[in-house]
N, C-alpha and C positions, 0 to 999 in steps of 0.2 A: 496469660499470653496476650490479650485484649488492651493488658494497660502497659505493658513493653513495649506493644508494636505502636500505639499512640503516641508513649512518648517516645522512641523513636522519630516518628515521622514528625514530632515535633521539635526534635532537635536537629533530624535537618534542615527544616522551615528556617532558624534561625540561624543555624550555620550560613546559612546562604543569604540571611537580612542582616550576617555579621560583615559578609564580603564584602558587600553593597553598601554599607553602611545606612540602614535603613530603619531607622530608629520608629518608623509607623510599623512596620509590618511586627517588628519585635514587640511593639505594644499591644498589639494584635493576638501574638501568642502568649503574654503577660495574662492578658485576659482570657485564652483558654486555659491556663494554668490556675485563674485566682488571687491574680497577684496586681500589681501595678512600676510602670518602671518611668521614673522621671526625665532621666537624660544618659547617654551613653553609657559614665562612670559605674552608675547602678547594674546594668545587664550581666556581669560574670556574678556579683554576687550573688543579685537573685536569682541564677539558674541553678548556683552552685548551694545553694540554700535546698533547691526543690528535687534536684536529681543528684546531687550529692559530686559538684564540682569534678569530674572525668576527663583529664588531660586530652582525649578523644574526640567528646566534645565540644571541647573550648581554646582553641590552639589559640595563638601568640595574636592579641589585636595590635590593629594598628594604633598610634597614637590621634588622640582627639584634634589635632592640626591636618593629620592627614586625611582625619574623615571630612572632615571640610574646607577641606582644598578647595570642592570644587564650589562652595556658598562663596567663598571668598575670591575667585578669579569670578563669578557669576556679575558677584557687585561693583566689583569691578568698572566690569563693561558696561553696567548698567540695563541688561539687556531686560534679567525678569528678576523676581524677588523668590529665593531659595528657602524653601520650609522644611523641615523633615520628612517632608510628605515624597516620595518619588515622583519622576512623571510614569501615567499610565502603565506605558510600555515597559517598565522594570520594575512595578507594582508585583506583589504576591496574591495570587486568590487562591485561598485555603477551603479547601473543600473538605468539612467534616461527615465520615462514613458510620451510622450508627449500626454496631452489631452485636448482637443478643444469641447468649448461648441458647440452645435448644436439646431437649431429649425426642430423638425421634425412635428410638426402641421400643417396639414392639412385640418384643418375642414371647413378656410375658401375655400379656393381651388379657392381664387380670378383669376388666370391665366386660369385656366382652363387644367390643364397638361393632367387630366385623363382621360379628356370625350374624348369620341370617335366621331370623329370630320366625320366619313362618314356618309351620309343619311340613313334613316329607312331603306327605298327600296332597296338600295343596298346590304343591311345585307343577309351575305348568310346564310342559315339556312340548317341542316342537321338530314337528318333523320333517327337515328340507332335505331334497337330492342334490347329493353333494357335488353335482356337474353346478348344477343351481349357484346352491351355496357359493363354489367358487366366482363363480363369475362376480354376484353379486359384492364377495369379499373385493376383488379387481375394483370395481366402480365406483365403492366406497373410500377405497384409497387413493384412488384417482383422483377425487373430487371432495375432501375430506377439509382441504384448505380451502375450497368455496363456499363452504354454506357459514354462518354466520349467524341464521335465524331469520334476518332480514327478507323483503318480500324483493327487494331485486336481487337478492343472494339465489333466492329457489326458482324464480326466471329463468337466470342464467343457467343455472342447474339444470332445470326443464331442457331448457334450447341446447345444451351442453349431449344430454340424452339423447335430443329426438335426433342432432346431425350425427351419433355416435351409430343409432340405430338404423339411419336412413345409409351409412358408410357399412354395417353387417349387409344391409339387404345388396347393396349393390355386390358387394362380395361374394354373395351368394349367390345373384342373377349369373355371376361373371365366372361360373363355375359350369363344367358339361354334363350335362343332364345325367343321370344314371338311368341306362335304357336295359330294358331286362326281355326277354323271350316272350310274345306272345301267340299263343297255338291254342286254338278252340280244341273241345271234347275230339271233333274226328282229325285230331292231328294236320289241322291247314292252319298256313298264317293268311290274311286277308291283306290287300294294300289296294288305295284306290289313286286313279291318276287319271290327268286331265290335258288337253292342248288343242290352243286354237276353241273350236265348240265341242268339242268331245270330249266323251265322260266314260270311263270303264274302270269297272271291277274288278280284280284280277286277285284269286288264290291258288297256292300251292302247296303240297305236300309231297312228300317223298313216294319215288315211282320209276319211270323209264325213261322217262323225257318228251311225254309226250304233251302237245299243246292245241288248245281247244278255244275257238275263239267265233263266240255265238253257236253253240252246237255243229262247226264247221273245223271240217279240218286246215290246218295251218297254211299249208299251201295253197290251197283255194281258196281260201279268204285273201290273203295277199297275193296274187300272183305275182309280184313286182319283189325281185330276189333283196333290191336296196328297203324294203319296209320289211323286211323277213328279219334282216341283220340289226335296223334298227330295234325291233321289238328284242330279239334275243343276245343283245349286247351286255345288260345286266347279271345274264347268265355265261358270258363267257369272261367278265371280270373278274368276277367271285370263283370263276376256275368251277362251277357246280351243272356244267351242260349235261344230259342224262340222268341227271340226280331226282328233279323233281318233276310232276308232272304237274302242269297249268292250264286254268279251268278259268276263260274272260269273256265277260262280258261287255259291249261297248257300243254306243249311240251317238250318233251327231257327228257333224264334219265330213269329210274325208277318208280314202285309205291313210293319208298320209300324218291329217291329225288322228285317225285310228290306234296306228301304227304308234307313234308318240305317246297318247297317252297310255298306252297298255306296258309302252316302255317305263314308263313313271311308276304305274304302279305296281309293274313285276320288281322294280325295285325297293318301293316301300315294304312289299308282302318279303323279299329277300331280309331287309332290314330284322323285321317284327321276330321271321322264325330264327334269325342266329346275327343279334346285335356285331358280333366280328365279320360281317359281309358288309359294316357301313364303309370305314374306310375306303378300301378300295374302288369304290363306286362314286364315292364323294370327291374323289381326286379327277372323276372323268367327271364329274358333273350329272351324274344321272342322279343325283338326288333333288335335282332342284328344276322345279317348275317353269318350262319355256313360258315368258310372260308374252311373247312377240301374238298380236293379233292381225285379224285383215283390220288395213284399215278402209274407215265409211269414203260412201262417194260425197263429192262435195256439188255443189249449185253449179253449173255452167257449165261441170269437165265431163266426162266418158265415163271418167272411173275416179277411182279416190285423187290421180294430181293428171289425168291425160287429159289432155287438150284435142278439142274437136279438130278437123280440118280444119285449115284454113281456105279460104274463097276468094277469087281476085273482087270478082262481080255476081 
């Protein structure tokens, strides 16, 4: 099959140096034949000598005047001196393909190349989880066509890794925490909240509604109706008024930074016992920490920006 398709593509080589009249390139393929070819008249015999003369082949040549028509209008004019050689541009380059049969059949596998010639016992065996495994399979292919061996190949690699793993962590920062129920042994949740310089403790558990705040009752530590509704607004979001009974303690400030932070933290303790009361509560803002402070007095004023009287004399 190897020596048909050769000569083949050697008989179109010259078919095409017969058009041309190109008596180099046909010397050319003389020589991949074993032959040699002196001038024109010689090229039907010797091919017909080697491949067995094939009307297919060898169609109808021109006559030897016509193949050099163009030497003789050339000298003519005297421009350039005409050799058998072409110019460049209508030159042939023969590019020879060397190909070698081969048995790649293995079925019989008489030698034994492929077995694995250590004992059962020996075989070390390893044991990855396969969430593992996968990923590692993923990274491997991912990154399969960069390594090389080379020591800038495993850099890149490196660096490749650390921005792959620095884009998981972010992915996972950027995700909502998973918040679960916390309720000590006597069934309270604990939350603590703060505003302005006050500081209070505040738990709850389930009860009548009733709320305690410094060993005092609710209305007499507040008497001001607008710090009563602040403190119990967390409970009337959550739709849980009566439900629980609340037990705070609180220091520093104010009634009205009092008042606030007991608000904060009846809502974190709300949170802790039934993570589905954050919502609602997040949407009014009681989960989040009033930053507003007094501010200090400054040199020269009354107070942090008032300006003294002024004096004619």
């Amino acid at each position: 099959f190897f020596c048909v398709l050769r000569l083949f593509v050697i008989a179109t080589i010259m078919t095409s140096a017969l058009k041309k009249g190109s008596l180099f390139a046909l010397r050319r393929v003389a020589c991949e034949l074993g032959g040699t070819i002196r001038n024109i008249a010689s090229v039907p015999k010797f091919f017909g000598d080697v491949i067995g003369g094939s009307p297919f082949l060898f169609p109808p040549q021109p006559s030897r005047s016509v193949l050099l028509m163009t030497d003789t209008m050339t000298s003519a004019h005297g421009s350039r001196n005409f050799s058998s050689k072409p110019a460049r541009k209508d030159s042939l380059r023969i590019h020879a393909v060397s190909l070698y049969q081969g048995d790649y059949n293995d079925d019989d596998n008489e030698e034994g190349l492929w077995d694995d010639d250590s004992p059962a016992d020996q075989k070390q065996t390893w044991h990855i989880d396969p969430s593992v495994g996968a990923k590692l399979d993923e990274q491997e292919e991912a990154t399969w066509w960069l390594y090389d061996g080379t020591q800038e190949s495993r850099d890149a690699l490196a660096e490749m890794r650390k921005k792959e793993a620095q884009k998981n962590r972010w992915i996972q920062n950027s995700l909502a925490p998973v918040r679960v129920s916390e309720i000590d042994e006597r069934g309270r949740a604990y939350g603590r909240g703060s505003r302005k310089t006050a500081q209070a403790r505040v738990w709850i558990q389930p009860g009548v509604g009733e709320v305690v705040v410094n060993r005092r009752e609710f209305v007499s530590y507040f008497p001001r109706e607008s710090d009563r509704e602040h403190v119990l607004g967390p409970l009337v979001a959550t739709q849980t008024c009566g439900k629980f009974d609340v037990t705070a303690t609180v220091q520093g400030g104010g009634l009205r930074g009092q008042a606030g932070a007991i608000r904060l933290g009846l809502a974190r303790a709300l949170e802790k016992y039934d993570p589905d009361f954050r919502p609602p509560m997040k949407r009014l803002g009681m989960m989040t920490r009033d930053p507003r402070m007094v501010e200090r007095k400054k040199v020269g004023r009354v107070k942090a920006r008032k300006s003294p009287q002024w004096v004619r004399r």
